[in-house]
C-alpha positions in Angstrom: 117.1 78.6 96.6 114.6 78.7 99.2 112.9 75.6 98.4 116.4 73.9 98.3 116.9 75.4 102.2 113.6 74.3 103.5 114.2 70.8 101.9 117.6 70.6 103.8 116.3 71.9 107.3 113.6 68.9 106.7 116.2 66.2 106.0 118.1 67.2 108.6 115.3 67.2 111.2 113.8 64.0 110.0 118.2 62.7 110.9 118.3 64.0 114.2 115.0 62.2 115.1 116.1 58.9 113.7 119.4 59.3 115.8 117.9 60.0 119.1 115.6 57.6 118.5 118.7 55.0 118.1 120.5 57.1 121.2 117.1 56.6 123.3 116.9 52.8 122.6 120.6 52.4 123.5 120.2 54.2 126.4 117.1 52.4 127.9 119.0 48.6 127.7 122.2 50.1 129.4 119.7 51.3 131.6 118.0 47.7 132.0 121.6 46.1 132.4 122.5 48.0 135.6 119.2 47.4 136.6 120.0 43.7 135.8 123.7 43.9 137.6 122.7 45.9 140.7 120.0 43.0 141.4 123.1 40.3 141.4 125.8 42.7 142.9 127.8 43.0 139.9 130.4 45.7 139.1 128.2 48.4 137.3 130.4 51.2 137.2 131.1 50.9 133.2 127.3 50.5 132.4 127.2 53.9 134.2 129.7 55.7 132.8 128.7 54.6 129.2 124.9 55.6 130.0 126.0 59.0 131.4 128.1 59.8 128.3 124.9 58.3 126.1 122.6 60.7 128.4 124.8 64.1 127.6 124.5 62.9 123.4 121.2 62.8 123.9 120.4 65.8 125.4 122.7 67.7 123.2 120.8 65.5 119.8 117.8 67.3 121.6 119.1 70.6 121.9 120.3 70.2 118.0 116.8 68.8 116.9 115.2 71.7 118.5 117.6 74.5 117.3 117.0 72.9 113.4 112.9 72.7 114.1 112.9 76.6 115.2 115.3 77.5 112.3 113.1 75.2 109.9 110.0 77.1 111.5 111.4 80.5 111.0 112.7 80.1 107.3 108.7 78.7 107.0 107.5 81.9 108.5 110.0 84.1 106.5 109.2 82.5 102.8 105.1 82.9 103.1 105.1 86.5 105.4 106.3 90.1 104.5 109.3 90.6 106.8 108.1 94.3 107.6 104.3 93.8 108.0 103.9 90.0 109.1 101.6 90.3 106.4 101.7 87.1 103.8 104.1 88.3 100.8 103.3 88.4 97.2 104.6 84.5 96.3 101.9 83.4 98.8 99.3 85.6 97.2 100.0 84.9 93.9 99.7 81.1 94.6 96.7 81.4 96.8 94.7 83.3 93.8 96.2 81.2 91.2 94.7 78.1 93.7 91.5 80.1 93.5 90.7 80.5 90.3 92.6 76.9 89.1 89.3 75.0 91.9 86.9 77.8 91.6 83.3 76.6 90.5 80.8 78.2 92.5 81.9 80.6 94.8 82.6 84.8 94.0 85.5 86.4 95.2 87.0 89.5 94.7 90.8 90.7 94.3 91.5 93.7 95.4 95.1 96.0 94.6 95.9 98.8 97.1 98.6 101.3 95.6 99.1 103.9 98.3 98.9 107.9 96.5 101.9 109.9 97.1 103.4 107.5 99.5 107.5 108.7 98.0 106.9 111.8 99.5 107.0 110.4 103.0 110.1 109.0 102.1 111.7 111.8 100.6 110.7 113.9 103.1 110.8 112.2 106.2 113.4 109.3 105.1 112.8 105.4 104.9 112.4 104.5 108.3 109.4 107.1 108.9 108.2 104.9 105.6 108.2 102.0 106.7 106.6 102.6 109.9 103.6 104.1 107.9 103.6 101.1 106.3 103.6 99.1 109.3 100.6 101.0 110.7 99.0 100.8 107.6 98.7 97.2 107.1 97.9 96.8 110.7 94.5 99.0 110.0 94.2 97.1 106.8 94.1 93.5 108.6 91.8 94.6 111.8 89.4 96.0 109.0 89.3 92.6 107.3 88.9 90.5 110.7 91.0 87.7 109.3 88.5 86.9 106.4 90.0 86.3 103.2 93.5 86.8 102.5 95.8 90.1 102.5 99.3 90.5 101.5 101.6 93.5 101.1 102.8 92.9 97.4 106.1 95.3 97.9 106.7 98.8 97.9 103.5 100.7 99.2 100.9 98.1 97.1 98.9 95.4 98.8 96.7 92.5 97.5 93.2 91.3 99.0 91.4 88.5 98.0 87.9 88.6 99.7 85.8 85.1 99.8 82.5 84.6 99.1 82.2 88.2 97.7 79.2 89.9 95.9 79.8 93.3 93.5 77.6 95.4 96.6 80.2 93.3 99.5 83.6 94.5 97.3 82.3 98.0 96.8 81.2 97.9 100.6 84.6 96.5 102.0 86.5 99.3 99.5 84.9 101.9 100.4 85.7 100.7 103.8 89.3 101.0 102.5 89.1 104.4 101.6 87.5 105.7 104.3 90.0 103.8 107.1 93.1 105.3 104.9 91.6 108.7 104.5 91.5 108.9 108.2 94.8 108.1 108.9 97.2 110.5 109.9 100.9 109.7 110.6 103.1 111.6 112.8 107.2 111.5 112.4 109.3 114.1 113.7 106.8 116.6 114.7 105.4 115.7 110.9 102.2 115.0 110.4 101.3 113.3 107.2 98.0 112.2 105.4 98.1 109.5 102.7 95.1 108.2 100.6 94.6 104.8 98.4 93.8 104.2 95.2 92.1 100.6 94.8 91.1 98.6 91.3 89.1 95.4 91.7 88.2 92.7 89.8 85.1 90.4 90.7 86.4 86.6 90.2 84.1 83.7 88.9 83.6 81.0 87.1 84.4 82.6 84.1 87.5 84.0 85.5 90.4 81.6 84.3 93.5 82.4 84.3 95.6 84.3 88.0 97.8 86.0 85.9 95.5 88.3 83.6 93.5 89.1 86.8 96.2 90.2 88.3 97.1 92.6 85.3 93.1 93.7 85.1 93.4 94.6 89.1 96.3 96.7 88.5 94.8 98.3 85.4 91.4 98.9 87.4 94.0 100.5 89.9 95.8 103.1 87.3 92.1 104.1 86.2 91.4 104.9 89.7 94.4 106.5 90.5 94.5 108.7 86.5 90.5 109.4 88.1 92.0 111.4 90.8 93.2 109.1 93.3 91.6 108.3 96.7 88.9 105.8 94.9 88.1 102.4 93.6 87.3 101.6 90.5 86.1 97.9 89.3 87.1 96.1 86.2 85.2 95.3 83.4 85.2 93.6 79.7 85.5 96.4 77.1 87.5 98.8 78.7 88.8 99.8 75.8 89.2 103.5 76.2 90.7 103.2 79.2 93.3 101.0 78.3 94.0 102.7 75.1 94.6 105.9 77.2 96.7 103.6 79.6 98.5 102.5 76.5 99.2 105.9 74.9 100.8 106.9 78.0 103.3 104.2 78.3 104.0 105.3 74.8 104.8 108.6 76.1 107.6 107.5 78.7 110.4 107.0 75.9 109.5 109.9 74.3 110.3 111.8 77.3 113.8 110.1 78.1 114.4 110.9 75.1 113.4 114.5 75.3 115.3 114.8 78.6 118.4 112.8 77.5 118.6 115.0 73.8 117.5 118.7 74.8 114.0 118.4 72.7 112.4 120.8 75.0 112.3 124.4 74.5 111.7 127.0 77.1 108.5 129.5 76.0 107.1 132.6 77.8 104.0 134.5 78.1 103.8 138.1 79.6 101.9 139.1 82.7 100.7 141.9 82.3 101.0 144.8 85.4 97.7 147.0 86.6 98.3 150.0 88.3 101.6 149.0 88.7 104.2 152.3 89.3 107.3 150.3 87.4 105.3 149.2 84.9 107.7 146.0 84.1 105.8 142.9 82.2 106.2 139.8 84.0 106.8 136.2 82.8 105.8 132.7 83.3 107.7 130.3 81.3 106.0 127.4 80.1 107.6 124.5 78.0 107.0 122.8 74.9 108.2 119.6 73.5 109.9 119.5 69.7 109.7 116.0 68.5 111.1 117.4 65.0 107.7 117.6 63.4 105.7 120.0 65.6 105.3 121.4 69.2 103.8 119.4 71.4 102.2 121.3 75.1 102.9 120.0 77.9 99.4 119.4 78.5 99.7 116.1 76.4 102.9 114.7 78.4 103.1 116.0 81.8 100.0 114.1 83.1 102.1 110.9 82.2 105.1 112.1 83.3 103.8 113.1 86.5 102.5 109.3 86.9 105.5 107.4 86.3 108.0 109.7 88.3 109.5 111.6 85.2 108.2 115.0 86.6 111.2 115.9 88.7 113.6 115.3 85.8 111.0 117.8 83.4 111.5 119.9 86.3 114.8 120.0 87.1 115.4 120.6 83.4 113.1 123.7 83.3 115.0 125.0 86.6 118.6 124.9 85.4 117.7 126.0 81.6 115.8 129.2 82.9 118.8 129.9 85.4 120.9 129.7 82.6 119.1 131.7 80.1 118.7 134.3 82.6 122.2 133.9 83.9 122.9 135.2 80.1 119.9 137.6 79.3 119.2 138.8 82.1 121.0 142.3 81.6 118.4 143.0 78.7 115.6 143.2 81.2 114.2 145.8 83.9 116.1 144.8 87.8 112.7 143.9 89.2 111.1 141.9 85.8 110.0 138.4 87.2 110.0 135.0 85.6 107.7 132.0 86.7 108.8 128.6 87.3 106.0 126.1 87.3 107.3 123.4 90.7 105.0 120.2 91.0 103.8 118.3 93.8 106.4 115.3 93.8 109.2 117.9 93.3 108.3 120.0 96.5 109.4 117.1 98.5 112.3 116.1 97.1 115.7 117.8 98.8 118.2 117.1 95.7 115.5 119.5 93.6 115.9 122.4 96.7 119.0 121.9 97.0 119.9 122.1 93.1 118.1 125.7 93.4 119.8 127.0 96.2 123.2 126.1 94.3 121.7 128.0 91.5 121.3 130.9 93.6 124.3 131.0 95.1 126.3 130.2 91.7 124.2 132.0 89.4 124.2 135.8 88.3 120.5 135.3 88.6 119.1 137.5 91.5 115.9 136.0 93.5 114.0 139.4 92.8 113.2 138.0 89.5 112.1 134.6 90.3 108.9 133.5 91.4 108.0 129.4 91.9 104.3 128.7 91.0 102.6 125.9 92.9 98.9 124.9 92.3 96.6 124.8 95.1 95.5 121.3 94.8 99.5 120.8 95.0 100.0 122.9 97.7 96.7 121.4 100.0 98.2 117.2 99.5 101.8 118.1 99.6 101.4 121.0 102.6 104.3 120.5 105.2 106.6 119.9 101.6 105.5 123.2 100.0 105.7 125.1 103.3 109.5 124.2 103.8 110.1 124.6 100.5 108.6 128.2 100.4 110.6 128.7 103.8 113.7 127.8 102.6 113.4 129.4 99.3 112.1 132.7 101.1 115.7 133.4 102.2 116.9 134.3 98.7 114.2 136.8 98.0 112.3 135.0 95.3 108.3 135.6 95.4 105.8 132.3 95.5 103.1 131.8 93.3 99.4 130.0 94.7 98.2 129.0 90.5 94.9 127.8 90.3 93.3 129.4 93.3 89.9 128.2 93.7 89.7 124.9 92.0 90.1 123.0 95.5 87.2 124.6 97.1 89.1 124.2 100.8 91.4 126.8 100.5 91.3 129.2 102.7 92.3 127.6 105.7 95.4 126.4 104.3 96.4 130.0 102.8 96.4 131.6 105.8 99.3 129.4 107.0 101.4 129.5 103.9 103.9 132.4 102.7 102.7 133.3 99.1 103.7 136.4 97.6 101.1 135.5 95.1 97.3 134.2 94.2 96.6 133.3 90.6 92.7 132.8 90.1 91.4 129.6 88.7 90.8 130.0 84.7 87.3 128.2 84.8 86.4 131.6 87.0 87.4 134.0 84.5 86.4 132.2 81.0 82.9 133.0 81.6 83.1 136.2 84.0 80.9 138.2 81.9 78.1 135.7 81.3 77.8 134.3 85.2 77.2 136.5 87.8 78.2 133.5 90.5 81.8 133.9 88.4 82.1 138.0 89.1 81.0 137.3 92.9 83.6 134.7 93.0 86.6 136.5 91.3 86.0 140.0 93.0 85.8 137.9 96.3 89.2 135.9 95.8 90.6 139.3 94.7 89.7 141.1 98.4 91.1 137.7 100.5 94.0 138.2 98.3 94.3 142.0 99.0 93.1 141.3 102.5 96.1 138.9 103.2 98.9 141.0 101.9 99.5 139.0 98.2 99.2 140.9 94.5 96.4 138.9 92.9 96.5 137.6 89.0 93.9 137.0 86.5 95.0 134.4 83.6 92.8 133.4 80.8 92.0 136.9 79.2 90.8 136.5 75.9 89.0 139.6 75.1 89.2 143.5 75.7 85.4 143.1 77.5 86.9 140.8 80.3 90.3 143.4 80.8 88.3 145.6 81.6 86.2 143.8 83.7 89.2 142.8 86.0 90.8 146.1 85.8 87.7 147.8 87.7 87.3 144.7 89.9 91.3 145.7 90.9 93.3 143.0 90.0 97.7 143.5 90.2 97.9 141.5 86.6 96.2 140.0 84.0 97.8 137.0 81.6 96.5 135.2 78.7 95.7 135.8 74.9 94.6 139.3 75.0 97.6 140.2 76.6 99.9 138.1 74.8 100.5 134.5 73.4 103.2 132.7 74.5 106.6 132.8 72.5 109.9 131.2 72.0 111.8 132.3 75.4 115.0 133.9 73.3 112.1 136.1 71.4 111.9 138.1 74.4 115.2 139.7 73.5 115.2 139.7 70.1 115.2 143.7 68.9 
């Protein structure tokens, strides 16, 4: 359809030219014949009148010719550039690298795909237009970092495409980590908001053995879901024999139907695992619930399909799922309990900034016979550090109903402890990797004891998970811990177990 436009702009210019050409040739021998007439006093009122009318035509022809070339121009500039950036758009891009690879016999280049981490949030939080400025910004640092060498194009959505020229292995890794570095610095600012963003890039080195645009393409954007499933904020560069990786990247994609399926036929089942209180005058056990997937011929953890989930935007659905099934059930059960037992919901990172998921729980609240007292909201650290101004209105909001908030994982992001200070957890959970060798590494008791005074120190009940034997109990007992979880306590069981008699 475009193509059929820009052919009829061109066809229409090249008519206009051949009529004021005509109109101009007309014009000029009127113009000689009252030349001719004034020199022998004839009447030339008529040759006047004729070349005035002539005169107007023409400069209206102009005026068309000119209108057609700028909207010929503009529908030029609009079918090779990214309306939002300027940047060139991914038809141009996919031509130019298809071009490439078609003539290429002795120079290197390297293609590059950009796929921004976590860039919905800003959305979701902030709406689309504070999105699309990010973008804006972002492909303006993107094109001064490249100084007009080679060619860049935003590909749609928060992905772009670079195609650097005469490119060694050392120049691509140089100009990606140059990537990284510019992005990592970048902080965006929207309605008092300040957001960070990070980007994953995979890269594939293009030579003469290279043939063919459109596997490239597909090895770039696997090179860029290895990065990303690496732990985001990295490059990674493609390579023959990647086997694992793409039977990992496989297996996932496997895992997405599985899911809807899951979701769409009630194949999860809500488990529990007790908490154990320390020194604790009520005495109740605690609960986190935890989820398991029944495919009909075992029980899958959630270790084996969250990751996935989490990457292709099914984790807010798992979640929302979890939510409202552990309302209800406790809507139902929740008379067989102690007032002040508390159950844990496990909240991830893309679900903190999404309003319908708040929103859903503060319905639940207000509908359910479910009192916040016995809910608590666990967040990870690492969750809680990239998705910071989400989890602290989250917590905020939340706070109002009287439900507690976990910090899970405490520890494993080694840049904690200025972020805790500024966030309302009721909470901290230590990092398992701490605990599973407590009484073989002396570094580990240091550790725990310390997290457990910062924890005391700041107000919050602190938690121990991963107790596997009676020697490491007692270990966390004297150290002072509120509560201890894991196998020694008690194994996780089948949520409606908890009330059987």
């Amino acid at each position: 359809m475009q193509n059929q436009s820009t052919e009829f702009l061109k066809n229409q210019v090249k008519e206009l030219k051949s009529s004021l050409a005509t109109q101009t040739k007309i014009s000029n021998a009127l113009l000689s014949r009252v030349k001719k007439n004034l020199r022998y006093h004839l009447n030339t009122h008529e040759a006047f009148e004729h070349n005035s009318l002539l005169l107007n035509q023409i400069r209206e022809t102009k005026k068309q010719l000119y209108d057609t070339v700028q909207t010929a121009q503009r529908n030029s500039y609009l079918a090779r550039h990214d309306t939002l950036t300027g940047l060139y758009n991914r038809n141009v891009f996919n031509s130019k690298l298809k071009k490439i690879i078609d003539e290429n016999k002795q120079q290197s280049y390297a293609l590059f795909f950009l796929d921004l981490d976590q860039f919905k949030i800003v959305n979701d939080t902030a709406g689309h237009l504070a999105g699309d400025e990010m973008i804006k910004q972002i492909a303006e640092i993107l094109l001064n970092s490249i100084k007009s060498q080679g060619t860049l194009a935003r590909l749609g959505g928060d992905e772009f495409g670079y195609i650097m020229e005469n490119c060694s292995r050392i120049s691509a890794i140089a100009q990606a980590k140059k990537f990284l570095s510019l992005i990592d610095k970048f902080h965006f600012t929207w309605d008092k908001k300040l957001f960070t963003v990070s980007v994953s890039i995979g890269i594939v080195l293009i030579d003469k053995k290279v043939t063919n645009a459109v596997e490239a393409f597909k090895n770039a954007d696997i090179a860029c879901y290895i990065a990303k499933n690496s732990g985001r904020n990295q490059y990674h560069i493609y390579k023959k024999g990647l086997s694992d990786d793409l039977s990992k990247h496989n297996k996932e994609l496997k895992w997405l139907p599985k899911i809807s399926k899951a979701l769409e036929s009630n194949q999860f089942e809500l488990y529990a695992q007790p908490i154990k209180p320390i020194n604790n005058k009520s005495n109740d056990t605690n609960y986190e619930i935890l989820l398991r997937l029944n495919d009909q011929s075992s029980l899958i953890n959630p270790e084996t399909f969250l990751p996935p989930a989490e990457r292709h935007n099914l984790i807010n659905k798992i979640d929302l799922w979890v939510i409202k099934n552990t309302f209800e059930w406790l809507s139902e059960n929740i008379q067989h309990f102690n007032p002040q037992t508390r159950f844990s919901i496990n909240i991830s990172g893309k679900s903190l900034g999404q309003d319908s998921i708040l929103n859903t729980i503060i319905n639940l609240f207000e509908d359910a016979k479910v009192n916040g007292n016995n809910i608590c909201f666990e967040v990870t650290e690492t969750t809680a550090i990239s998705n910071f101004s989400s989890a602290n209105r989250f917590i905020n909001l939340l706070k109002k109903y009287n439900c507690l908030f976990s910090l899970d994982d405490f520890g494993s992001g080694l840049s904690s402890l200025s972020y805790l200070k500024n966030m309302n957890f009721d909470i901290l959970k230590v990092d398992g990797s701490f605990i599973r060798d407590l009484l073989d590494d002396p570094l580990n008791e240091e550790m725990v004891k310390s997290i457990n005074n910062i924890g005391h120190i700041m107000g919050m009940q602190t938690i121990a998970e991963y107790v596997e034997s009676e020697g490491v109990y007692n270990k966390l007992v004297e150290l002072g811990f509120d509560g201890l979880q894991g196998f020694y306590i008690g194994k996780p069981v089948p949520i409606n177990d908890l009330i059987k008699s």
